[in-house]
PALUMBA-105031 format. One line per 5 residues: number of its first residue (from 1); for each residue x, y, z of C-alpha. Coordinates in steps of 0.1 Angstrom, whole numbers, always signed. Example, Ala and Ser with C-alpha at 12.3 -4.5 7.8 and 13.67 -1.06 7.14 Angstrom:
PALUMBA-105031
1	+123,-45,+78  +137,-11,+71
//
This chain:
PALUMBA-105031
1	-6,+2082,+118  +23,+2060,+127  +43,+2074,+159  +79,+2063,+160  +94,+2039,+186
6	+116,+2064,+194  +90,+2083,+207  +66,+2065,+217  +88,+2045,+245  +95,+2080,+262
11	+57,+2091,+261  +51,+2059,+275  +74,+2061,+301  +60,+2094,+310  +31,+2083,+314
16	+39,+2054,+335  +57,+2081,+362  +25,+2099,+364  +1,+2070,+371  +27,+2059,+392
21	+34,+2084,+414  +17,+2080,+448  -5,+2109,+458  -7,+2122,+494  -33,+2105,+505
26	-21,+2070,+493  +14,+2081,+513  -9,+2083,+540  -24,+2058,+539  +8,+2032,+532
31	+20,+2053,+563  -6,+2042,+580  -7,+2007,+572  +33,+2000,+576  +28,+1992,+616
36	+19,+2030,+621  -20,+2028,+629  -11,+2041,+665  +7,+2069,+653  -19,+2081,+624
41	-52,+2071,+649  -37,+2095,+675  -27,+2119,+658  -60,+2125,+642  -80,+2116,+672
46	-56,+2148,+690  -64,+2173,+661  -99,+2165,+662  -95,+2176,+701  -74,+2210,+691
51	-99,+2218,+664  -124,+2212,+686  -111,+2233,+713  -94,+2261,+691  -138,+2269,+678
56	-151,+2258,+708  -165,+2298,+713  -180,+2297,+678  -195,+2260,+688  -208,+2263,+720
61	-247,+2271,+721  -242,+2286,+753  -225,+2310,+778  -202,+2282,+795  -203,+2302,+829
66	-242,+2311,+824  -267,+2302,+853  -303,+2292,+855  -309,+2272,+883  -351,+2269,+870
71	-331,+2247,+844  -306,+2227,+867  -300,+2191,+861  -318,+2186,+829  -314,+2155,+810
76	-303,+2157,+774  -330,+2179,+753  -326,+2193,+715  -319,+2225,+739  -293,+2211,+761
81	-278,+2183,+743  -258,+2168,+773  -279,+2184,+796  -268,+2212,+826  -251,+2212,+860
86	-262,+2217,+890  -260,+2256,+885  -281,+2250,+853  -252,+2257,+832  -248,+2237,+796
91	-229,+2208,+798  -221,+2210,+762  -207,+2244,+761  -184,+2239,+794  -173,+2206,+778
96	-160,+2224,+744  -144,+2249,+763  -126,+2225,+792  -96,+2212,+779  -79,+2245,+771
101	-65,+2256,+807  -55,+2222,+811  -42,+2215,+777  -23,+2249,+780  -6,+2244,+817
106	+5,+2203,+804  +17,+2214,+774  +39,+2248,+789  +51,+2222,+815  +62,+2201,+788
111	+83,+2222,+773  +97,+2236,+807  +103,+2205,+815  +122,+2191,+783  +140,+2221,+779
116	+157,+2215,+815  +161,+2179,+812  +179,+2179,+782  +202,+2203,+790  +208,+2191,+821
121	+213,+2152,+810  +236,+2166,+783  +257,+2186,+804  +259,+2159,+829  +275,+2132,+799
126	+296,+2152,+786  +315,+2167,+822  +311,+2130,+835  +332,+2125,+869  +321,+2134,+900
131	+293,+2162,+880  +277,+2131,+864  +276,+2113,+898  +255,+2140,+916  +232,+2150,+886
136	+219,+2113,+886  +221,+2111,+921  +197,+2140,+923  +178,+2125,+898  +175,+2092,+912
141	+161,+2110,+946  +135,+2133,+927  +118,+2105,+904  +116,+2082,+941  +92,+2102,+950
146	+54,+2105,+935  +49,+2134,+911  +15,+2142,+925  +28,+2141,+961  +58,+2163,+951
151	+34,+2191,+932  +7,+2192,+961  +34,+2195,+988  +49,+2227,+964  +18,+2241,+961
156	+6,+2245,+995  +40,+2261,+998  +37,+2289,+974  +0,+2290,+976  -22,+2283,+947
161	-22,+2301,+908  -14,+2285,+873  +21,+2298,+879  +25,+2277,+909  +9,+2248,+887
166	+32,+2253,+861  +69,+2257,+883  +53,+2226,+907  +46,+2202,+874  +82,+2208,+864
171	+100,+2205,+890  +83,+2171,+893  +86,+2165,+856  +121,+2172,+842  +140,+2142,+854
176	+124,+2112,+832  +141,+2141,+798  +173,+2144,+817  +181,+2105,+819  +173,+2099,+785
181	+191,+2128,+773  +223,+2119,+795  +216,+2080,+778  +216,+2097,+748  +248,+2117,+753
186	+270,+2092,+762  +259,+2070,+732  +265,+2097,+705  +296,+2105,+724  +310,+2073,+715
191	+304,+2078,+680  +338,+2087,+653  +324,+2124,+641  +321,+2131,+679  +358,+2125,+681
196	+366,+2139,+646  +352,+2167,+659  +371,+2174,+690  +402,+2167,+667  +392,+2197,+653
201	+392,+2215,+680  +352,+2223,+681  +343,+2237,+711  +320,+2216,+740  +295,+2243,+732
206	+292,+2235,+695  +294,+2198,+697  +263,+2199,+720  +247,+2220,+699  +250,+2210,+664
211	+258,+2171,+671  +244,+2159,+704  +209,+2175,+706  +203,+2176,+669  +205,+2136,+674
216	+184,+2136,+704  +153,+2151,+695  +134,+2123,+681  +138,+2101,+710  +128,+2134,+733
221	+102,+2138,+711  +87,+2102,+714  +94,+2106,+755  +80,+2145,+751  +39,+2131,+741
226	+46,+2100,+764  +49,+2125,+788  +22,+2149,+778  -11,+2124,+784  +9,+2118,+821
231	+12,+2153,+826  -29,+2159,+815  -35,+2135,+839  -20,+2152,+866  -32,+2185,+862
236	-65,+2167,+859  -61,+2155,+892  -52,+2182,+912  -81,+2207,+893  -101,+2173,+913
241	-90,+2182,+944  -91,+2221,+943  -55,+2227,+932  -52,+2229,+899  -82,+2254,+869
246	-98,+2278,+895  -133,+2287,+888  -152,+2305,+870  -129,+2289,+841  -144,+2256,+830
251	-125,+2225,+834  -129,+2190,+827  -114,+2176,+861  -135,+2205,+878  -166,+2192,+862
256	-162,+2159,+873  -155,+2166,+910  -183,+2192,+914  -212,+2166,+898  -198,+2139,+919
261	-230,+2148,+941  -251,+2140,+911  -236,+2107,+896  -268,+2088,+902  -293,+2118,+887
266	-272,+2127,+863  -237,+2102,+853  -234,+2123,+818  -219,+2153,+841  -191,+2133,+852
271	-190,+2104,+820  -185,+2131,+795  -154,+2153,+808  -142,+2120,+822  -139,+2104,+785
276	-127,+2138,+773  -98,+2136,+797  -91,+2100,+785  -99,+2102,+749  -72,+2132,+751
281	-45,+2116,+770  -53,+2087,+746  -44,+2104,+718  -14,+2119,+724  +4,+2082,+742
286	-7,+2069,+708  +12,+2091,+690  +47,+2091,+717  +38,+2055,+712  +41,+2053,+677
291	+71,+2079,+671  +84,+2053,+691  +83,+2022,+672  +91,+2041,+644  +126,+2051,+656
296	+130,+2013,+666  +119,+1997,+633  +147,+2024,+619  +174,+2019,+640  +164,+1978,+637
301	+173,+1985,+600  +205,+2006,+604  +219,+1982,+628  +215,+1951,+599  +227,+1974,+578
306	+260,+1977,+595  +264,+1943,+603  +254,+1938,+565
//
């Protein structure tokens, strides 16, 4: 039977949409491709970490705090597939179940930290004057100093506790957000709906609020898992040196300082937490890294755009 052209150009139209549509994956994938590897390889290689960690007490063969010292220092067996400690313990299980103080503490600092920065940096742009002067002033003294330095010399003050941990990391932590946030500020200041809107009369309040910060947050963002493989890092270090995870609670950093003793008999105790701590920190500069670039590529664009 003879279809009309009439209809036949709209079913094949139709038709054309459909096969032409992208599908999720292929999105992903073009995402992927379009100078966004780093973004889309950390990001999965960070899920892969959470998942890991979120089932880690359905995956782990063992009790992480169990002991058997007849079974201490074993080499990888179908048993104990990384081997056990020095308390006989299962390297496996205390390596699935690790990361989570640690993970927990950067990422609560994090936020802490942003949260002040920001609000801080803004406030400091928009008084300006003398305000402005002393904020970065303060700023300027906090970040000469080492972070590390700055959280051990807090800690022994107020003694040691994950609370500690947490107020140390961000005191030490906050200025890097409110810098960029102040940066940020003064450049959206400038901009004509800023000044539309104090026309207006809008309140200081509601300009920060619905124009400034809005604005800010991808840039934050990018800074914010820049920040977060730093901060990993550092609570890494001081669970090294006694100050940071407390036993009985497993940690990566933990792990490596108390098999230090053991290197030569057995390396795995220390290689394995050690590339956990690395592949994790990894992951999520990868992804700060690529948010990045991103936001450069776009604002690249809108600036020829303009010019255009």
């Amino acid at each position: 039977m003879h279809m009309p052209d009439t209809m036949a150009a709209p079913l094949f139209d139709i038709a054309k949409g459909a096969t032409s549509r992208p599908s999720i994956l292929r999105r992903a994938l073009g995402f992927a491709r379009q100078r966004h590897w780093v973004f889309s390889a950390g990001a999965v290689m960070f899920a892969t970490v959470l998942l890991l960690l979120c089932t880690a007490h359905w995956l782990a063969p063992y009790d992480p705090a169990s002991q058997s010292l007849l079974q201490r220092l074993q080499g990888p067996s179908s048993r104990h597939w990384l081997g056990t400690d020095h308390l006989g313990r299962d390297q496996l299980s205390r390596l699935l179940v690790g990361g989570h103080f640690a993970i927990i503490i950067a990422a609560v600092t994090l936020v802490l930290s942003a949260v002040t920065g920001t609000v801080i940096g803004v406030i400091s742009a928009r008084q300006g004057g003398l305000v402005d002067e002393i904020t970065m002033r303060i700023v300027d003294l906090l970040i000469s100093f080492p972070d590390v330095v700055v959280a051990i010399f807090l800690i022994a003050l107020m003694g040691p506790g994950y609370g500690t941990l947490i107020v140390a990391l961000t005191v030490v932590s906050w200025t890097p957000f409110a810098r960029l946030a102040r940066g940020l500020a003064i450049e959206i200041n400038a901009k004509s709906y800023i000044r539309a809107a104090e026309i207006l009369g809008c309140s200081r309040r509601f300009i920060i609020l619905r124009h400034i910060i809005p604005n800010a947050i991808r840039p934050l963002a990018a800074m914010g898992f820049l920040r977060f493989g730093h901060k990993l890092i550092t609570v890494g270090g001081l669970s090294f040196i006694g100050l940071g995870v407390q036993p009985p609670h497993a940690d990566w950093a933990a792990m490596m300082a108390s098999s230090q003793p053991y290197l030569e008999r057995a390396p795995l105790l220390v290689i394995c937490p050690g590339l956990a701590i690395f592949l994790t920190a990894l992951s999520v500069t990868w992804i700060g890294q690529g948010l990045e670039t991103k936001r450069n590529l776009e604002t690249k664009r809108k600036t020829a755009g303009e010019q255009a």
